[in-house]
C-alpha positions as CSV (number, residue, x, y, z in Angstrom):
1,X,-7.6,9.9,-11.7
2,X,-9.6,9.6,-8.3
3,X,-8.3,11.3,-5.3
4,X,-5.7,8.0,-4.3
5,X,-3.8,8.2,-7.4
6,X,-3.0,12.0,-5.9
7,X,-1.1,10.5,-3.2
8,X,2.4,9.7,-3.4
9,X,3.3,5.9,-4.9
10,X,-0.2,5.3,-6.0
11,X,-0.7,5.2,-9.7
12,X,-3.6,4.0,-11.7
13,X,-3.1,0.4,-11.4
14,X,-2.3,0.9,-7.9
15,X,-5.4,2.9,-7.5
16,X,-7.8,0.7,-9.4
17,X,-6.7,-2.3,-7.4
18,X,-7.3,-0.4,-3.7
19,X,-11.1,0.9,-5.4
20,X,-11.9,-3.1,-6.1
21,X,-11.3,-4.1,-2.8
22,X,-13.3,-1.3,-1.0
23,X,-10.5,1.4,-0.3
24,X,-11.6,4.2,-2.4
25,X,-9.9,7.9,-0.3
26,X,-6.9,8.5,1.3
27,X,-8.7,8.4,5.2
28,X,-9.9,4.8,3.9
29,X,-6.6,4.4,3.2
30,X,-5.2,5.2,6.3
31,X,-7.9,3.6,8.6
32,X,-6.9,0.0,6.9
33,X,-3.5,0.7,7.3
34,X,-0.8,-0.4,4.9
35,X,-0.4,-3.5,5.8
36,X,-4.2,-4.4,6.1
37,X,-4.6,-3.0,2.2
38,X,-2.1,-5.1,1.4
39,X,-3.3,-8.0,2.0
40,X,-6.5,-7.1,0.5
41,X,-4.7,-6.5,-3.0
42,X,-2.8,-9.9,-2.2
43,X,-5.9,-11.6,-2.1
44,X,-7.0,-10.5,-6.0
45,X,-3.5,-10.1,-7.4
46,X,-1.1,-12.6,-6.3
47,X,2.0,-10.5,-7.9
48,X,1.6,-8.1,-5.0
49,X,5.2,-7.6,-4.2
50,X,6.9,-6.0,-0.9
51,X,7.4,-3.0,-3.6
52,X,3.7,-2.2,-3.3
53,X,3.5,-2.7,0.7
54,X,6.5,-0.2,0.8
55,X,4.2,2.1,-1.9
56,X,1.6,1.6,0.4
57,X,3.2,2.3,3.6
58,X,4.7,5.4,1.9
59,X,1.4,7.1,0.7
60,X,0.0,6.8,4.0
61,X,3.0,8.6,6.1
62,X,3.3,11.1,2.5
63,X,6.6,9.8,1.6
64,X,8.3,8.4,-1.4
65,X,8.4,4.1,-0.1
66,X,12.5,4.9,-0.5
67,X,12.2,7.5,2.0
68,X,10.7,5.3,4.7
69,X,12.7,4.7,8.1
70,X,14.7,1.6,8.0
71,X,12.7,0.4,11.1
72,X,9.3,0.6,9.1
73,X,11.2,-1.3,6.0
74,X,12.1,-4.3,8.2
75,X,9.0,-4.2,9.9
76,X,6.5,-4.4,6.7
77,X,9.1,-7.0,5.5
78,X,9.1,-8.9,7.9
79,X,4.7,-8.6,7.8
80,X,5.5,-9.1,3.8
81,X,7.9,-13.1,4.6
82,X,4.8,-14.1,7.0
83,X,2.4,-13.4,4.0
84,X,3.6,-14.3,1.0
């Protein structure tokens, strides 16, 4: 386990996926935002779901994604219905 899958909503598969597109640390992490990151995992697996922007999202502010603000949820879905 690297030093993402520390971080809140990341597990391994999460973990492997942000490492093959060029996000391998939490400050990486952050500097691409969760949005940004998304996309990147969108562009090698297609299943990338609003579940794993929220997971994304949340292990950037340190929060489980069910504890995000209801203005960030609408925001990243809205992001999430111009992407997928």
């Amino acid at each position: 386990m690297g030093e993402l899958a520390k971080l809140l909503n990341i597990g391994p598969e999460i973990e492997k996926q942000l490492m093959s597109v060029g996000i391998s640390s939490p400050e990486e992490l952050a500097a691409a935002g969760s949005k940004e990151a998304w996309l990147k995992i969108r562009a090698i697996d297609d299943s990338a779901c609003i579940n794993r922007l929220y997971s994304l999202e949340g292990a950037i502010r340190g929060v489980k994604k069910a504890g995000l603000p209801q203005e960030v949820k609408e925001d990243l879905k809205a992001f999430y219905l111009r992407h997928k």
